[in-house]
N, C-alpha and C positions, 0 to 999 in steps of 0.2 A: 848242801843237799837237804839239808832239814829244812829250810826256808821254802824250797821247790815241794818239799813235802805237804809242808803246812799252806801254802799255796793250794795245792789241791785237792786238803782235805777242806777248805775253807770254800772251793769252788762246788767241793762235792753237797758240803752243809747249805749252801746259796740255792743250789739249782734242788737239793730234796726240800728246801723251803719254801721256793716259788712251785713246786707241785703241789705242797700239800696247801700253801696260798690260795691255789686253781682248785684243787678239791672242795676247799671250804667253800669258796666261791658259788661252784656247781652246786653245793650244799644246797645254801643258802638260795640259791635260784630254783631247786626243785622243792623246798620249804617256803618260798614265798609264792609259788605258784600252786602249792596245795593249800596254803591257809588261806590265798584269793578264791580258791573252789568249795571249801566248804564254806567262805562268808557268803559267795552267790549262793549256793544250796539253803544256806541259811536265812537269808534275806527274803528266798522265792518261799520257803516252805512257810516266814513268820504273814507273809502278802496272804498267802492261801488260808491260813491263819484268820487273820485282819478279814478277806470275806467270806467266809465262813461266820466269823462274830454279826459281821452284818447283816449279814440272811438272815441269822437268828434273830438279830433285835428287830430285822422285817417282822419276820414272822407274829413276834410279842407283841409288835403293834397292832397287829392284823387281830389277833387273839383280845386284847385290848378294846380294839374298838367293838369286836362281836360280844364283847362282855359288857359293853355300853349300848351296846341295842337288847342285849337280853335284859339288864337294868329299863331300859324307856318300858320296854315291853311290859313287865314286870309291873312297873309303875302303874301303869294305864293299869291294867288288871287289876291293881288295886284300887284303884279310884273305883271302876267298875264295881266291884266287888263292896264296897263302900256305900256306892250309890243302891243298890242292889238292897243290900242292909237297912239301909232306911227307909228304902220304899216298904220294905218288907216289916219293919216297927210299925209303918207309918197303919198302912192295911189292918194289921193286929189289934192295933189300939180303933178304929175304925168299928173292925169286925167286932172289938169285945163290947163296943160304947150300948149302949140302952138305947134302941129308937119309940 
């Protein structure tokens, strides 16, 4: 009798093993299926990320090159301004000479 005992306490520890086997299992299946949802979540949110950075470095370009036409512009106006100056020496010394 003891054999038939240990028999079924053996059958009983088999069969509560293979459930808590199938629990971990199920586990493991609803943990691999939340850690693939937040990498997609994560993946989409680093993409929206990535263009967002890109807009901006648009943007700095854009900014960029308007700071390279106010520089041309700038330029000329000095030249102007230059030329301007010496006609204006030029007259003075002109006007101050002795005729």
């Amino acid at each position: 009798m003891e054999k038939t005992e240990l028999n079924q306490i053996l059958d009983a520890l088999k069969l509560h093993g293979e459930q808590v086997s199938s629990k971990f299992d199920e586990m493991e299946i609803k943990v691999n299926t939340r850690i693939d949802k937040l990498e997609k979540q994560m993946n989409d949110r680093f993409e929206k990320v990535d263009k967002h950075f890109e807009q901006i470095d648009d943007r700095f370009e854009q900014v960029d090159k308007r700071f390279d036409r106010v520089d041309d512009k700038l330029s000329g106006l000095r030249v102007d301004l230059s030329d301007t100056q010496k006609t204006v020496d030029y007259l003075r010394t002109k006007a101050q000479a002795p005729w």
